[in-house]
C-alpha angles and dihedrals in degrees: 000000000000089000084055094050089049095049088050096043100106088202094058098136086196088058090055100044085057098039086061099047087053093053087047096050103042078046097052095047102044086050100043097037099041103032115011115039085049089057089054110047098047106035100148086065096042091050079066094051107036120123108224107191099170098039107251099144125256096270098057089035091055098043095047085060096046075055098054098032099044110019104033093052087047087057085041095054092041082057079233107150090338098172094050085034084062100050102073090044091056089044095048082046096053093041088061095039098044101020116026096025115032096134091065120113118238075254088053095043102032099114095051088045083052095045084052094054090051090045099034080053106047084039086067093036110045113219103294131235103310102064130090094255093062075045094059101038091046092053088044093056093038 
């Protein structure tokens, strides 16, 4: 029963530690893994298919969003700077929502509106207790 009592306390510090590296790490994955790593891998194709709505230029387009969608959700999965990590993603996802696609249904745009609501979470969170950066600051205060 005590085990019970832990699982349904909504304050278990434990619970949430492990609630937010779940939500890093599912983050982390569908970005990288369905964004970002095809991007990079193959950038001369994407440099065809970019959309560039300020007018950047492909390259640097391009490049900003293999920022935001490789390097930012490794940072994020590492729990490294997970609150700045999180800022260039929600700004790539609300480019594409507000600016590229704003013709898209909720049911179009549903994953990116998904991908804002981790981000935007663990934006305002920070990564929780099991990631390097908890490592760091506890070793720091110790």
């Amino acid at each position: 029963m005590p085990r019970l009592k832990a699982f349904l306390d909504p304050q278990s510090p434990t619970l949430t530690a492990l609630g937010l590296l779940f939500m890093r790490i599912t983050a982390a994955f569908l970005l990288l893994f369905i964004h970002g790593l095809p991007k990079l891998l193959d950038w001369s194709g994407e440099l065809q298919r970019i959309e560039d709505p300020f007018g950047l230029g492909a390259p640097l387009t391009l490049g900003l969003a293999i920022f935001a969608e490789v390097l930012c959700p490794l940072l994020l999965l590492l729990g490294i700077a997970a609150r700045l990590a999180c800022l260039p993603v929600l700004a790539v996802l609300l480019v594409a929502l507000v600016v590229v696609h704003p013709d898209w249904t909720l049911e179009q745009g549903q994953f990116a509106w998904l991908l804002v609501a981790l981000y935007g979470g663990l934006a305002l969170t920070g990564p929780g207790a099991y990631s390097l950066s908890a490592l760091i600051w506890q070793s720091k205060i110790a």
